[in-house]
C-alpha positions in Angstrom: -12.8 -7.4 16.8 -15.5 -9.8 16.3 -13.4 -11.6 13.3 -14.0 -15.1 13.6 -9.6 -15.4 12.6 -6.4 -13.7 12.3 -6.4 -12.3 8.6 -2.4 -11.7 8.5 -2.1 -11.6 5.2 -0.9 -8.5 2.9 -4.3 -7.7 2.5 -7.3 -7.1 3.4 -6.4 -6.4 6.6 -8.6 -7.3 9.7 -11.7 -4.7 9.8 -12.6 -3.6 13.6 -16.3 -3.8 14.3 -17.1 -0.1 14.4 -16.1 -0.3 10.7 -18.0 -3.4 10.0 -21.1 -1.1 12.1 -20.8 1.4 9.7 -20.7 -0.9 6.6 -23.9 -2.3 7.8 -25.7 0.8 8.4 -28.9 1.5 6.0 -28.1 2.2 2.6 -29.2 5.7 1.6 -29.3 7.0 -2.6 -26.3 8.4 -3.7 -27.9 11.6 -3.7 -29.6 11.4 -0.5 -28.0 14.5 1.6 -27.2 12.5 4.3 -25.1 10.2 1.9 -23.8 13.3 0.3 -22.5 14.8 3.7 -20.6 11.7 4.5 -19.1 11.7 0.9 -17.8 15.0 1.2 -16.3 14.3 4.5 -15.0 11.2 3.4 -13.3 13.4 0.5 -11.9 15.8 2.9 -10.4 13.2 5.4 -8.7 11.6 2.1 -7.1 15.3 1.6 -5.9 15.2 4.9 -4.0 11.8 4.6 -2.1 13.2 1.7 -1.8 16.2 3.2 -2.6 18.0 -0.5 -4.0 21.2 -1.9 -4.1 19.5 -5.2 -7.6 17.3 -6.4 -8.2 13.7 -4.5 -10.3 11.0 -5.9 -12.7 8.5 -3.6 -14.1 6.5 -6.4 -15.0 2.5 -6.6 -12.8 0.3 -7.8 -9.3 -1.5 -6.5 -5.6 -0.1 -6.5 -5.5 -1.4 -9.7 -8.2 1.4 -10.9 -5.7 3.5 -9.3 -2.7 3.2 -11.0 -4.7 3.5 -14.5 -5.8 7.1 -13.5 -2.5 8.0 -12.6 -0.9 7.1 -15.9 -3.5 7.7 -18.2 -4.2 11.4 -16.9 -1.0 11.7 -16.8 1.1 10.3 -20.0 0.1 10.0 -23.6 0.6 7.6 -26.1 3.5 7.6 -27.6 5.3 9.1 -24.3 7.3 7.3 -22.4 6.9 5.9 -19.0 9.8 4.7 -16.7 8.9 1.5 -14.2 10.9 1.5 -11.3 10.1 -2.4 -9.9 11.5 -4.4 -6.9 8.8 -7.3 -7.4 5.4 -8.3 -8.8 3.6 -5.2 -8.4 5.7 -2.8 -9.7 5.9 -5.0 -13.1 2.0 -4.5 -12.9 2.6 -0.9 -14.6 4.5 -2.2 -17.3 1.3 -3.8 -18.7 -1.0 -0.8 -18.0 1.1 1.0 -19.7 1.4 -1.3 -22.9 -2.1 -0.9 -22.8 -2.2 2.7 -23.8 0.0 2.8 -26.2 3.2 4.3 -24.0 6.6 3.9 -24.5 7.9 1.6 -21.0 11.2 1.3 -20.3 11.7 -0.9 -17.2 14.2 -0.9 -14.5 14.0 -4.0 -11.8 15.7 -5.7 -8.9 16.1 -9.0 -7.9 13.7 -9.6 -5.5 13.9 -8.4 -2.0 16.8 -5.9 -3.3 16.1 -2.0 -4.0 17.0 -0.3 -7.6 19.4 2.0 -6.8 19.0 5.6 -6.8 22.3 5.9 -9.3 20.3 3.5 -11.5 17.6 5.4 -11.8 19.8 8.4 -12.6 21.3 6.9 -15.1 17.9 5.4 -16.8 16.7 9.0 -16.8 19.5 10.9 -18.4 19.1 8.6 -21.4 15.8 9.7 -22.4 12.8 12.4 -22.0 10.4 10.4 -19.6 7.0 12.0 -19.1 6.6 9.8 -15.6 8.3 7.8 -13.4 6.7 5.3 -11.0 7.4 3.6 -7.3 5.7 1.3 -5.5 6.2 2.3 -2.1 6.0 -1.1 -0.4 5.6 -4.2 -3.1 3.1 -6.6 -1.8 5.0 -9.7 -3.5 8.8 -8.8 -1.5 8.4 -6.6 1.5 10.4 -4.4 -0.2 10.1 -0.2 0.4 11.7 2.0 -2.2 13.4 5.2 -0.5 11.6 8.1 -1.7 13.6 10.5 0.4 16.6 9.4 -2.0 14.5 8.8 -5.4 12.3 11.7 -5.4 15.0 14.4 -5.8 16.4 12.5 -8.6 13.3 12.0 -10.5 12.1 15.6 -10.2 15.8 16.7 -11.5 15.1 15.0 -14.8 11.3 17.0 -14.9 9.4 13.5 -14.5 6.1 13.1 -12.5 6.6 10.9 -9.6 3.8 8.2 -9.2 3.8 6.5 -6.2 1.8 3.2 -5.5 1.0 3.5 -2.1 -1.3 0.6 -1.7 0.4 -1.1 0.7 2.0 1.9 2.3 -0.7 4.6 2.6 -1.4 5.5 6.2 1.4 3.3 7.7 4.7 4.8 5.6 5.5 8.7 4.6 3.5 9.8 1.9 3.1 13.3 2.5 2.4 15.6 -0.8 3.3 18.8 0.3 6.5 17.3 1.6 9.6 18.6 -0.1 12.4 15.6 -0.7 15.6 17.1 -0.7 15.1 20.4 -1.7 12.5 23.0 -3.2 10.1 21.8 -5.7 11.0 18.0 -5.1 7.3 16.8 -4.1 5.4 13.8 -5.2 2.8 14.3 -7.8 0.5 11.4 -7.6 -0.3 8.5 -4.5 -2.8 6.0 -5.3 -4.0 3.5 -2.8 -6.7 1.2 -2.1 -8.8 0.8 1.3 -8.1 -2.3 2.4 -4.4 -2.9 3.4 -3.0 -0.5 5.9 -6.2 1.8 6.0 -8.0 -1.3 7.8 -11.4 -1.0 5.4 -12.7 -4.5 3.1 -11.9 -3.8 -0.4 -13.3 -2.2 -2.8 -12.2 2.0 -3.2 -9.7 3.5 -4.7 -8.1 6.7 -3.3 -5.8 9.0 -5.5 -4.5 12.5 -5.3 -3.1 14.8 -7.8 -1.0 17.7 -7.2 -1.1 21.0 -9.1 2.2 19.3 -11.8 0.0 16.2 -11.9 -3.5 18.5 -12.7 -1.5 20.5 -15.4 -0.2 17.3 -17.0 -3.5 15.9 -17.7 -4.7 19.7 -18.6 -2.0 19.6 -21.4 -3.9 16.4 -23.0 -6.5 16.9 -25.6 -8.4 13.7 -24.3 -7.1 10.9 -22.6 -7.8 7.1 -23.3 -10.5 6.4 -21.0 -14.1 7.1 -19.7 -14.4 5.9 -15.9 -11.2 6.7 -15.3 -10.9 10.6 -16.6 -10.3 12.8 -13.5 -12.1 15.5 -15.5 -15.0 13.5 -15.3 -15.0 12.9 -11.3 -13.2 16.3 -10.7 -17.0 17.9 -10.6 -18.5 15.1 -8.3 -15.4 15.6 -5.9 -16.1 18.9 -5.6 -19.7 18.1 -4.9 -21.1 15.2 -4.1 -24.5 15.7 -5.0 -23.9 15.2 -9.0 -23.8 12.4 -10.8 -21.2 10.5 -12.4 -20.7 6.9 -11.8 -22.6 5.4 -8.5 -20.6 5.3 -5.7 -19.9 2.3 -3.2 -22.4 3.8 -0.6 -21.7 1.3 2.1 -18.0 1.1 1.7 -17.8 5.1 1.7 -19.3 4.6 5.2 -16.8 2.5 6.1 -13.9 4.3 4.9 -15.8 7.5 6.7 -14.9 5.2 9.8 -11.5 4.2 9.1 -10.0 7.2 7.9 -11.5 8.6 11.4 -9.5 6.0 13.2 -6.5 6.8 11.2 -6.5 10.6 12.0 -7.3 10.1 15.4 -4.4 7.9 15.9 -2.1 10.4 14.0 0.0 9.5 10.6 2.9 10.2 12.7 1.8 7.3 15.9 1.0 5.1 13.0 3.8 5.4 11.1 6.7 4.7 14.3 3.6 1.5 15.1 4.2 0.2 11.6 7.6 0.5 11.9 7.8 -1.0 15.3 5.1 -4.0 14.3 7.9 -4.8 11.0 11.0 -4.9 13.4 9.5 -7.3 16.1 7.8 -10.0 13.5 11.1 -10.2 11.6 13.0 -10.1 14.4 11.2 -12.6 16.0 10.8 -14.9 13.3 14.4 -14.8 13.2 14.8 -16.9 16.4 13.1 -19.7 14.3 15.7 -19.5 11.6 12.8 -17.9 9.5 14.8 -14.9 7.1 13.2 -12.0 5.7 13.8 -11.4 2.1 14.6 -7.9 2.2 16.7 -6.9 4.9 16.2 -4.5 7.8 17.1 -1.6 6.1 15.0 -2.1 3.0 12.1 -3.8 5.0 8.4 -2.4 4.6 6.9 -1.7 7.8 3.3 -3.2 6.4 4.3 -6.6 5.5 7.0 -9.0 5.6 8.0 -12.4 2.9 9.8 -14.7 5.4 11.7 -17.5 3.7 11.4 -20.7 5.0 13.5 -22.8 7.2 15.2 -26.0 5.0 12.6 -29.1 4.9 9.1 -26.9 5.7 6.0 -27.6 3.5 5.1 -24.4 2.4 1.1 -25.9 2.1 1.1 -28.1 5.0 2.8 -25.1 7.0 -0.2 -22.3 6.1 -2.8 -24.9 6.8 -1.3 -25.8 10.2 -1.7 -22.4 10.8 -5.6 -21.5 9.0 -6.4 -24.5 11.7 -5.1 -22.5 14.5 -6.7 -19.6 13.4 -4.3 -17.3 11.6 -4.6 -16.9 7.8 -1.1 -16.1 5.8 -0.4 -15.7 2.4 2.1 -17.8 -0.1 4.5 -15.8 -2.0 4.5 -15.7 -5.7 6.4 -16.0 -9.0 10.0 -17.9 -8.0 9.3 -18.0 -4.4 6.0 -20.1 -4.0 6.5 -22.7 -2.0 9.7 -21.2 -0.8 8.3 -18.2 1.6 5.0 -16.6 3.6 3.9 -13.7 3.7 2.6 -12.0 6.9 1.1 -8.3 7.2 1.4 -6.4 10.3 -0.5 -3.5 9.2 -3.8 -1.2 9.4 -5.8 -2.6 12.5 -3.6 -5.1 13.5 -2.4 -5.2 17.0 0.7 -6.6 18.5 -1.4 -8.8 21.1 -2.4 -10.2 17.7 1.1 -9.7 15.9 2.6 -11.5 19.3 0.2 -14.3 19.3 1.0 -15.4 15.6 5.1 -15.7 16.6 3.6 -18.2 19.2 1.6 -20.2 16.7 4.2 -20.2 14.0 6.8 -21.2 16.6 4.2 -24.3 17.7 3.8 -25.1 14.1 7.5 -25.0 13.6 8.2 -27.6 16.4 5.3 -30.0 15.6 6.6 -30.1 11.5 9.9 -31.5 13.4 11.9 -27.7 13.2 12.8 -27.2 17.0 12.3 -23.5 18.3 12.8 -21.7 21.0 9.1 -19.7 21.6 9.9 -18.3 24.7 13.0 -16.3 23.4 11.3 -15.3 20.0 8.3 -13.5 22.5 11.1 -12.2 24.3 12.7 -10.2 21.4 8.7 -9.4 20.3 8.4 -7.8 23.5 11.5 -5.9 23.3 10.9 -4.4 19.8 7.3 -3.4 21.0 7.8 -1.8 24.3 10.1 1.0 22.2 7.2 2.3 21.3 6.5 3.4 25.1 10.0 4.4 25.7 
């Protein structure tokens, strides 16, 4: 990669050059054929990651855009809407929501905790809820939600399942025609964005629809929004060629790039590296006397918020370590200044991954915290080499 540093953040994720190549190739009009043809390809390598016969939508815009499509197409004002958080991102829906006039009832954990599965069977028995939605990974906690475990529970009440997959798709399970725990128990909607575990720079939104999802928003005279109407992209998704909105024509090349990476990897190689990548930072961090929030059995795979030893300057800390090269993120609401956060996800490698344990080890011994580098490599190395076993 000819990244100039070590973007380990929770996204964007570090871009490899033949992504960066194809961002920088000419830019054609949105109805030049050879534009179209890549669209349309792009299109069809989305279906594949979702592994869907339903309707998916490659459209500009962030995650955010994407978790407005899926409620608005989905629930109408006055219906109600049940938010299933375990940190910053899932409250995010609570607002969208409010926006449109929907009933939201709300059901969160303390951070780096789960909501239970007999909570959320217990929420959903007290009312008719239209839709139901999980952020697969949160982004402010590290925190995965179980959907083998949640999904059959949800679908038993006759809620839609919306998952946020933005910092999950392409690294965690997310398959639509998957059944969870029985017949009929699939996931209706994933939304994601292209620049966390998909390895692309921001900037598109990616969302699928099953056949429940399709027939929710046929039931709805209109729905509360222009841009994001499926009904108006349904026709350009289905051909290219016509006209709705303009599309990001150099980040559809891009994605045309990174999704071909992704597939030629394989979800199911990407999804034991992910997991693999998760185990040895936290692990490893763990020499230092550097806990993760969310413990090993709740831990996403994509990113990790690592509290920090008594006595270290969360600022002075993260700039140590932008001078040596590798960006990380602060953590938010109650924990700023408490915890980092560090992805390990998209095209991140473990030379890379392996390479920050050192750094933060060095930075941890010259801010007067005394660690033992050699034996957090030593457990990074262990956790990786599973994956050749």
């Amino acid at each position: 990669m000819r990244n100039k540093e070590m973007l380990l953040i929770p996204g964007p994720t570090p871009v490899v050059d033949s992504i960066y190549d194809a961002m920088a190739s000419e830019t054609w009009s949105h109805t030049d054929p050879r534009f179209v043809q890549i669209y349309k390809h792009t299109i069809d390598q989305t279906r594949k990651i979702f592994n869907t016969d339903g309707e998916v939508f490659v459209v500009a815009g962030s995650g955010t855009i994407g978790m407005e499509m899926a409620i608005v197409n989905t629930i109408a004002e006055g219906e109600k809407l049940l938010v299933v958080s375990q940190g910053y991102f899932g409250d995010r829906f609570i607002k969208l929501g409010q926006a449109f006039g929907i009933q939201v009832d709300v059901l969160q954990s303390e951070w780096g905790k789960q909501v239970s599965p007999e909570e959320i069977d217990k929420k959903l028995s007290e009312g008719n809820y239209k839709a139901v939605t999980v952020t697969h990974a949160d982004t402010s906690t590290g925190v995965r939600i179980d959907l083998e475990a949640v999904v059959p529970i949800i679908k038993k009440h006759g809620a839609l399942v919306i998952v946020d997959g933005v910092c999950a798709t392409t690294a965690m399970d997310e398959d639509m025609s998957k059944e969870y725990g029985g017949a009929g128990n699939t996931v209706d909607i994933v939304l994601t964005g292209s620049q966390k575990a998909i390895g692309v720079p921001p900037g598109i939104a990616l969302v699928a629809f099953n056949q429940t999802a399709l027939d929710a928003r046929a039931a709805m005279e209109r729905v509360q929004a222009y841009y994001c109407d499926i009904y108006n992209w349904i026709p350009i998704m289905h051909d290219p060629s016509k006209y709705f909105a303009t599309p990001a024509v150099n980040l559809v090349y891009a994605l045309e790039e990174g999704l071909r990476i992704v597939l030629e990897e394989g979800l199911d190689a990407r999804i034991q590296r992910h997991k693999a990548f998760g185990r040895a930072v936290r692990q490893s961090l763990a020499v230092y006397g550097m806990k993760a929030i969310a413990s090993e059995e709740m831990a996403a795979p994509t990113l990790s918020c690592i509290l920090y030893p008594e006595g270290i300057d969360d600022g002075k800390f993260r700039a140590a370590m932008a001078e040596k090269g590798t960006v990380l993120s602060g953590s938010l609401a109650h924990l700023a200044g408490k915890a980092f956060r560090i992805g390990h996800m998209g095209n991140t490698t473990a030379d890379m991954l392996e390479k920050a344990v050192m750094q933060i080890g060095e930075t941890l011994n010259e801010m007067g915290h005394p660690v033992d580098i050699a034996k957090a490599q030593n457990v990074f190395a262990t956790e990786i080499n599973q994956l050749t076993v």
